[in-house]
N, C-alpha and C positions, 0 to 999 in steps of 0.2 A: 067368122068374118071380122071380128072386134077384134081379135086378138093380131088380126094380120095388120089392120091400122094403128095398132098401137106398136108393133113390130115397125111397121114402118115411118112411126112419128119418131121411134128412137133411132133411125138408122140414119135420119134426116136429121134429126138433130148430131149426131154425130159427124156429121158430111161438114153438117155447117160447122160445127169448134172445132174441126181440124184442118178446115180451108181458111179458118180464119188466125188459128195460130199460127200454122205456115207462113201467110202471107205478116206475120208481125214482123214489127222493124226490128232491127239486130241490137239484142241488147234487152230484148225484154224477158228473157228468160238467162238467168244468171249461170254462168257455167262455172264450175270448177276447177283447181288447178289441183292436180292427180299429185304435183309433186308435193304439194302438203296437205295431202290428206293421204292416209293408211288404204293400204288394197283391201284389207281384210273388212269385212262390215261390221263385224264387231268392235273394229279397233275404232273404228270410223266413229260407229255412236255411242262408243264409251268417251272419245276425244272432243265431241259436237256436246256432250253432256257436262262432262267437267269445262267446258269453256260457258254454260249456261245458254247455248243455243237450242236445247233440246225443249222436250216436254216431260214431264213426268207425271202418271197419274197420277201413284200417290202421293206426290206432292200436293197435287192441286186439290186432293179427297182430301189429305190431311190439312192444308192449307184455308181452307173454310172462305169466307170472303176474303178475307186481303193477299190471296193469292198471286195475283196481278200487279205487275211495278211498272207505272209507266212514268218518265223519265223526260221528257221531249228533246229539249236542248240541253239541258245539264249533260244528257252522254252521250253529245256529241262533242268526241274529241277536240278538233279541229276549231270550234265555236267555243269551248269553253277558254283554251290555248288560247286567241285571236282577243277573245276579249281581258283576261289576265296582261297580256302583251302591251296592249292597248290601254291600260286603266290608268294613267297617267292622262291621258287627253279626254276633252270633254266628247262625247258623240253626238251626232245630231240622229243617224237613222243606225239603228239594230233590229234589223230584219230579220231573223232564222229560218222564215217559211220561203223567204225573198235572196235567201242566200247572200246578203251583206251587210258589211257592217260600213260606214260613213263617219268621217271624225267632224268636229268642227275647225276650224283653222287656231293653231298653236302655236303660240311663239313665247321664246325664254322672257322673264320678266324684264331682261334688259334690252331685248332685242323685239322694238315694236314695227322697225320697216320689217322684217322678215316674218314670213308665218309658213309653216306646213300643213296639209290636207292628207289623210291617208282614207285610201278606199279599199277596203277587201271583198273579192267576190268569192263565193266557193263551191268548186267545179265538180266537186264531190266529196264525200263525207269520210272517206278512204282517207287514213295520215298516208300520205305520200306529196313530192315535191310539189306534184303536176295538178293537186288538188285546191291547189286556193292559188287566185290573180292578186297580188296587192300591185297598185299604181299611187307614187306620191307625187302631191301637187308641191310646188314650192309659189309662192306668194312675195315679190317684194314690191316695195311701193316707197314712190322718191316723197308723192306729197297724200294727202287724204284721198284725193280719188284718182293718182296716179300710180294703177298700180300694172302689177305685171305676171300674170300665170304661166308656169311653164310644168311640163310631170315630167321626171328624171329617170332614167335606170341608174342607180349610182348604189353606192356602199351600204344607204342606211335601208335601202330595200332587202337588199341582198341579207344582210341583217336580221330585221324584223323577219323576211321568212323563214330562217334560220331558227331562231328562238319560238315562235310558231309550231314549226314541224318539229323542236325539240321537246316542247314542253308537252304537247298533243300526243307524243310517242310516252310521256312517261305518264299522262291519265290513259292511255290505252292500256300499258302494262297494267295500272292499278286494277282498272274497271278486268280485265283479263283474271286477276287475280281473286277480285272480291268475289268474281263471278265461279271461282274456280270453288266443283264440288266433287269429291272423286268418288269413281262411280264403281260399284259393287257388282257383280257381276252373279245372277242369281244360278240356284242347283241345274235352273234348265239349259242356263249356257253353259257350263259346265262339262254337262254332258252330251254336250254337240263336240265337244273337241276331242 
């Protein structure tokens, strides 16, 4: 009789994590794109491992405590980019958890009616176009508290995301690289082929 409720606490629990992962919103489970990644599964986690996405025992047996690198925002491309880009202007708010970065208003030493304001939000952690919002304020003022806000789509937008998503693609390639360990293939796969 114990064995049949315990039979049925696991069946019940399985009822329930597969009604409930069904029902997750779209997105929550990452899918893959077939065209870069290898059919073959050994190509697959020899290519997941030299990119350092894998695990490896022995590393982690040889590796003793400091096994583990955690990183937070330094590898995130896009945020490290963003802020290199930016490091001319003073900031007010640098968020990484909040996903933006905030300037404070900037203007040339010569030029004190005019000021600029740049805001970046970021849409996700992916270097591509569609992954960071930058919106600039432009600021002019005829006297001390006349002034005049307006946000522009114009040249130095188009710009700044530009060198953004440039710079972001070459710490990808780097961090791609450092991470790159090529992977050895032991007597047992060997003899599978």
């Amino acid at each position: 009789m114990l064995k049949i409720l315990e039979n049925k606490n696991f069946f019940v629990f399985l009822l329930i994590f597969f009604t409930l992962t069904s029902c997750a919103k779209e997105g929550f489970f990452k899918t893959g794109d077939a065209r870069k990644n290898p059919p073959d599964p050994r190509e697959r986690v020899k290519k997941n491992l030299e990119e350092g996405k894998g695990f490896r025992i022995n590393d982690a047996i040889k590796g003793g405590r400091g096994a583990t690198n955690f990183e937070f925002a330094s590898s995130n491309e896009l945020w490290r980019a963003s802020l290199d880009v930016l490091d001319f202007m003073p900031l007010t708010s640098a968020n990484y958890s909040g996903g933006i970065i905030i300037t404070d208003w900037y203007s040339e030493q010569g030029n004190a009616e005019e000021s600029i304001k740049i805001t970046i939000r970021f849409l996700s952690n992916e270097v591509r176009s569609d992954a960071i919002d930058v919106d600039i304020f432009y600021k002019k003022c005829i006297a001390t508290n006349n002034c005049k806000i307006n946000k522009q789509d114009g040249q130095l937008k188009k710009e700044i995301t530009k060198q953004i998503l440039a710079k972001a693609a070459v710490y990808q390639k780097q961090s791609k690289d450092k991470n790159y360990k090529p992977y050895r293939m032991s007597s047992s796969d060997n003899e599978r082929e």
